[in-house]
N, C-alpha and C positions, 0 to 999 in steps of 0.2 A: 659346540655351541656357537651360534651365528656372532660376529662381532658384534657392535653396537657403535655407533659414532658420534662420537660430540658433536652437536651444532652450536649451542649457548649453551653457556649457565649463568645464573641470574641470582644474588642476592637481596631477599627483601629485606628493612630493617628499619633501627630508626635512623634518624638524619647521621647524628655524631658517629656511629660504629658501621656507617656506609662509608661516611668519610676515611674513616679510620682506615678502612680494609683499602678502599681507592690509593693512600698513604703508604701501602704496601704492611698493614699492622695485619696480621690473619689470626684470628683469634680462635683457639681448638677447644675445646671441652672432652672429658674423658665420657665414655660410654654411662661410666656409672653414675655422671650428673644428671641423665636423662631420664633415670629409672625411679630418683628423686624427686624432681622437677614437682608432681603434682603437689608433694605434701607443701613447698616453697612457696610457690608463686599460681596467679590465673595462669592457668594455660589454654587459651580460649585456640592458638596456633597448633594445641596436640604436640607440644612438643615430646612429653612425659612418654614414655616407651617402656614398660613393664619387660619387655624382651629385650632391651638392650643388653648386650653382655654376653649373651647365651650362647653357647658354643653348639649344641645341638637340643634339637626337641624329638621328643617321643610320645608317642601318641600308647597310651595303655591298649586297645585294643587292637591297635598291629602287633602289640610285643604279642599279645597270646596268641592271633595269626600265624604268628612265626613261630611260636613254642615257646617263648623268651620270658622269660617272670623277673619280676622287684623281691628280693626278700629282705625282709625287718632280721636285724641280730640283735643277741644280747652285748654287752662292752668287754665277754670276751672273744665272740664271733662267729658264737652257735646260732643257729637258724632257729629263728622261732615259728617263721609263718609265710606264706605267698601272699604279698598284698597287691598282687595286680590290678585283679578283680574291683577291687575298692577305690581307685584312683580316679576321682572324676573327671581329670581335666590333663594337657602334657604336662609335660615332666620337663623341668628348664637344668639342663646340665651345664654348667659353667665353673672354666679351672680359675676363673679371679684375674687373669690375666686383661681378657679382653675388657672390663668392665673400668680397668686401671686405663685403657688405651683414649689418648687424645685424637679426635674425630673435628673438620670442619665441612660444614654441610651446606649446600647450595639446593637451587632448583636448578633443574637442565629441563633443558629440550633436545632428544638424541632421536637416531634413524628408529628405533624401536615403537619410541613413545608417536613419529611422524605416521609409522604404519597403522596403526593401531585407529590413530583418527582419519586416515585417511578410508581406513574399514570401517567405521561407524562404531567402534566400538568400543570408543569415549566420545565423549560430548564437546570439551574442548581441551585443548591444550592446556588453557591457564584457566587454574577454578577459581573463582571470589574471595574464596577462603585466605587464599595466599597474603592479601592484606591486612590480615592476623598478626602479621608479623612484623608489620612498621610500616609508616608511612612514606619509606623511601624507598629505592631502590635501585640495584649499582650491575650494569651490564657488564659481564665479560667477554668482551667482540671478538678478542683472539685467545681459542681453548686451550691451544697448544704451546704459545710462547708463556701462557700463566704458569702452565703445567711446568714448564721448562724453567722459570725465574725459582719455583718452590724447589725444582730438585739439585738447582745451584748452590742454597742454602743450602739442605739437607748432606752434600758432597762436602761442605767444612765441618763434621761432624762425620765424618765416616769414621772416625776412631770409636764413636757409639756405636754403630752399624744404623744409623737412623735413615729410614727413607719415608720419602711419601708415597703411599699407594691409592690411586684414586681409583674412583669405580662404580657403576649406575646403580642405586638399591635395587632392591629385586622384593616384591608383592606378594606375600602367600596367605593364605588359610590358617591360620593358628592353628583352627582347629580339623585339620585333616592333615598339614605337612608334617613330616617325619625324618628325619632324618638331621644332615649337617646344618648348620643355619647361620652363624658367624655372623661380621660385621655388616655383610651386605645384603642381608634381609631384614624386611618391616613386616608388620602386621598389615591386612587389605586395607586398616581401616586409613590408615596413613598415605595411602596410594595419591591421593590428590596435590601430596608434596613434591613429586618427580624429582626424586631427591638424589641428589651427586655426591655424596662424601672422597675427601681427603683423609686417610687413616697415615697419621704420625707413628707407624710402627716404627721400636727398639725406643719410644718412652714411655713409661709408666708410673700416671701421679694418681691420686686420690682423687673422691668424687668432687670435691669442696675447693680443688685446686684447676686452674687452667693453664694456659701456653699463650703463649704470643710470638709468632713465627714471621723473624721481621724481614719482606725483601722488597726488594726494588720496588718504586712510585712505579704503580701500574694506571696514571692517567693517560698514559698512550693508546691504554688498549681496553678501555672501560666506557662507560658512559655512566653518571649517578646525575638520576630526577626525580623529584616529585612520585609519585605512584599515580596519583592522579593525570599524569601528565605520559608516563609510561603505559596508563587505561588506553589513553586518545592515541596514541603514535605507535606504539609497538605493534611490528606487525613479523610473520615468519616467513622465511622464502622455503619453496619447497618448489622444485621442476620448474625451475624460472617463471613460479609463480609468488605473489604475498599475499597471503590468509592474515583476518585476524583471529589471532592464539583465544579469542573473547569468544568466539561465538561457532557452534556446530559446524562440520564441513559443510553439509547437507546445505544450508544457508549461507553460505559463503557465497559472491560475488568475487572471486581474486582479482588481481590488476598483475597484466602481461611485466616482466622487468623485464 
């Protein structure tokens, strides 16, 4: 599998919990808050993710491809029946584990997501949508020293085994993919999040509970404005050039740096 490389990641939000995160406060939610979310709150940002959790999916009509059937028991674990056949839709297998796991999630811009629009094969970088999410928003100018301040934390707690694993979601098919599926896959339809999660693996709370993973004031290495104001100025370097992440490559005009 090709690498993928961080260029940014980008929090949207609102003012107080851009601040906050600027402050060094990281605030995580477990998997299984997300699966909730819809019954809670608007979720106009799509935060709610029915797949959150899942450890792997299966699709009923590869198991029969492959020979493979579902059978119904009775409770003492006689077979009663093959109900492959009958299963409309996957199959969400999950040990309970990952649904307990605390997750903090960003927007990125990595080499992947650059190729892709450099193909025509998004329209832009940053969709509209994203300001769903708050009217602010808090730059991370250096990917690498953030990464590094979180895993300094995590090292005074090695008696837990706690680390942070970070890592770019990855986009599928619900309804065609098959197989393993874990923390770092979403449904297509969440694609337009270019979503970066930190997974707080070695803890696990409940869906109704959060984290606050406190490190170092990262105003060194941040930028927090307006969203408005991140519409007009934010631009992306790519080959010693700046695009804006707003508008189609195709139509772009870049300015030489």
């Amino acid at each position: 599998m090709e690498t993928i490389y961080i260029h940014e990641v980008i929090k949207f939000g609102k003012y107080e919990h851009m601040k906050a995160l600027q402050e060094g406060k990281i605030f995580a939610r477990p998997l299984g808050y997300f699966q909730d979310i819809e019954r809670k709150e608007l979720d106009k940002a799509m935060r709610h993710d029915q797949y959150e959790g899942t450890d792997e999916l299966y699709q009923p009509k590869v198991m029969m491809e492959k020979g493979e059937s579902v059978f119904v028991t009775n409770p003492e674990g006689n077979v009663l029946g093959d109900i492959t056949s009958s299963i409309l839709g996957p199959m969400k297998m999950s040990s309970g584990y990952l649904t307990n796991t605390p997750v903090f999630c960003m927007f990125s811009i990595h080499s992947e997501l650059l190729r892709a629009y450099e193909k025509g094969l998004i329209e832009t970088l940053i969709g509209q949508r994203v300001k769903e999410f708050g009217n602010y928003v808090l730059i991370i100018t250096d990917y690498n020293e953030f990464i590094e301040r979180i895993d300094k934390l995590c090292k005074k707690y090695s008696n837990r085994k706690l680390s942070a694993v970070p890592g770019v979601v990855e986009y599928v098919d619900t309804k065609t993919f098959h197989g393993k599926y874990g923390v770092f896959k979403k449904p297509l339809e969440y694609s337009y999040q270019n979503e970066f999660r930190i997974v707080f693996d070695g803890l696990s709370i409940s869906s109704d509970h959060s984290i606050i993973a406190e490190i170092d004031d990262i105003s060194d290495i941040s930028k927090l404005m307006p969203y408005k104001q991140f519409r007009k100025s934010y631009r992306v370097r790519m080959k010693n050039l700046e695009f804006d992440p707003f508008l189609p490559y195709k139509l772009q005009q870049p300015r030489t740096i």
